[in-house]
C-alpha positions as CSV (number, residue, x, y, z in Angstrom):
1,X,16.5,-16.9,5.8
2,X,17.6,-13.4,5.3
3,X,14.9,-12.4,3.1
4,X,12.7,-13.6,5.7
5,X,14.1,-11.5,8.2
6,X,14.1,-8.7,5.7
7,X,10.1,-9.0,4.9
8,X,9.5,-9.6,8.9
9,X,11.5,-6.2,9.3
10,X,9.7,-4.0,6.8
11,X,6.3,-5.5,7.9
12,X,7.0,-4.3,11.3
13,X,7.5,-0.8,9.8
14,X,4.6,-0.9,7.0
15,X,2.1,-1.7,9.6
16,X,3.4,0.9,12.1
17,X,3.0,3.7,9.6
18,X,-0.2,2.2,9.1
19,X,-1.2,2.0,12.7
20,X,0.0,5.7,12.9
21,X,-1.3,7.1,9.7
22,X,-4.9,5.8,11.0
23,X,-4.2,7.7,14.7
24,X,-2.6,10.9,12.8
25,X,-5.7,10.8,9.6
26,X,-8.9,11.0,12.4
27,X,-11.1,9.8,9.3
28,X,-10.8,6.4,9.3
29,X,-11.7,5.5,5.2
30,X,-9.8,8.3,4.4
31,X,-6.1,6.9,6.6
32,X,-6.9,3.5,4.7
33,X,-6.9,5.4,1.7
34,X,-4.0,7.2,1.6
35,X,-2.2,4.8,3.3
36,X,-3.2,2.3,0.9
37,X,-1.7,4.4,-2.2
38,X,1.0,5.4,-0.2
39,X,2.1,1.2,-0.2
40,X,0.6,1.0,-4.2
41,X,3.4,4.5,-4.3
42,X,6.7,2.4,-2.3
43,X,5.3,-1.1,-4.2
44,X,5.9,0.5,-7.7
45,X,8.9,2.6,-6.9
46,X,11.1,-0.5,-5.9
47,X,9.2,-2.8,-8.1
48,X,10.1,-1.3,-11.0
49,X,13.8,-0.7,-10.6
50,X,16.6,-3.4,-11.3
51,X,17.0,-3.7,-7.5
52,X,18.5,-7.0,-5.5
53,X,16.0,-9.5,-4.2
54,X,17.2,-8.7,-0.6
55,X,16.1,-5.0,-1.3
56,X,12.5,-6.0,-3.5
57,X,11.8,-8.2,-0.8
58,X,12.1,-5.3,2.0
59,X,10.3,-2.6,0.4
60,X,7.9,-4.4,-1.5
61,X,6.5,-7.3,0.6
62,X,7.4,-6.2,4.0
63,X,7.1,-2.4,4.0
64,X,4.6,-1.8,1.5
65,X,2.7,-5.3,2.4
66,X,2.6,-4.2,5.6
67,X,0.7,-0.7,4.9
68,X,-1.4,-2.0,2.6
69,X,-4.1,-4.9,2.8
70,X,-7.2,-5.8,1.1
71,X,-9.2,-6.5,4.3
72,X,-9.3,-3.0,5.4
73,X,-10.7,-2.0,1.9
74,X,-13.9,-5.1,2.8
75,X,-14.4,-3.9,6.1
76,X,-15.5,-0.6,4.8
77,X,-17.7,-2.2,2.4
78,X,-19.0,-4.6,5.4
79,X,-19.6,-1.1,6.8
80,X,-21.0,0.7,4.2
81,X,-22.8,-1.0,1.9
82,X,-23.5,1.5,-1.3
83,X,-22.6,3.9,-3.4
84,X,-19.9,5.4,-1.1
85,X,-18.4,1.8,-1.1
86,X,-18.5,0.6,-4.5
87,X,-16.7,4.4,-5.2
88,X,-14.0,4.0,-2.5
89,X,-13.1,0.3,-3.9
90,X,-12.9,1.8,-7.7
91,X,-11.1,4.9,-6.5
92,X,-8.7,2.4,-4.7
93,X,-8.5,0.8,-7.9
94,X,-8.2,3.6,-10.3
95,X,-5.6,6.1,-8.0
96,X,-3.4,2.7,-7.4
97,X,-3.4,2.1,-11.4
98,X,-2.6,5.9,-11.9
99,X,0.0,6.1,-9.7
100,X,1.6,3.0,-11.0
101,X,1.6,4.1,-14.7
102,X,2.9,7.6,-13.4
103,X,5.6,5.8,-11.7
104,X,6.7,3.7,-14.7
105,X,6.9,6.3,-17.0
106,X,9.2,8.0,-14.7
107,X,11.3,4.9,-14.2
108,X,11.4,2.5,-17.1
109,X,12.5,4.2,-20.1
């Protein structure tokens, strides 16, 4: 049960930054974006590290579940069919994977 409360609570504040990030970033594929790597960014961080379940499940499923989400990355391609699409879904990709690595080297040694 407390894990539950602990996802619940860092969903609340994942998807406020992402609610806010969109109102602060006036271009809307660019919010997603960042946003987006920002979660792949806190996901990694606290994924990697020897952390407690209580902890993993805050940061990873709530906080940086709730920024991220793969629907946002359709709707742009239910928008925009095309080249700018298919580049912001293998950008997505390829920054998230970048990050990542960058983030393991750093942490697991």
């Amino acid at each position: 049960m407390k894990s539950l409360v602990l996802v619940g609570a860092g969903g609340v504040i994942g998807a406020l930054v992402r609610y806010l990030s969109g109102e602060a970033i006036s271009s809307y594929p660019l919010a997603i974006f960042l946003v987006n790597l920002l979660g792949v960014a806190i996901a990694g961080y606290f994924g990697f590290q020897r952390i407690s379940l209580e902890r993993r499940a805050f940061w990873v499923a709530g906080v940086a579940g709730g920024m991220t989400t793969f629907s946002s990355v359709a709707l742009i391609h239910a928008e925009n069919s095309g080249l700018l699409a298919i580049a912001y879904f293998f950008g997505t990709v390829a920054a998230s994977l970048a990050i990542l690595a960058l983030i393991r080297l750093k942490l697991v040694r």
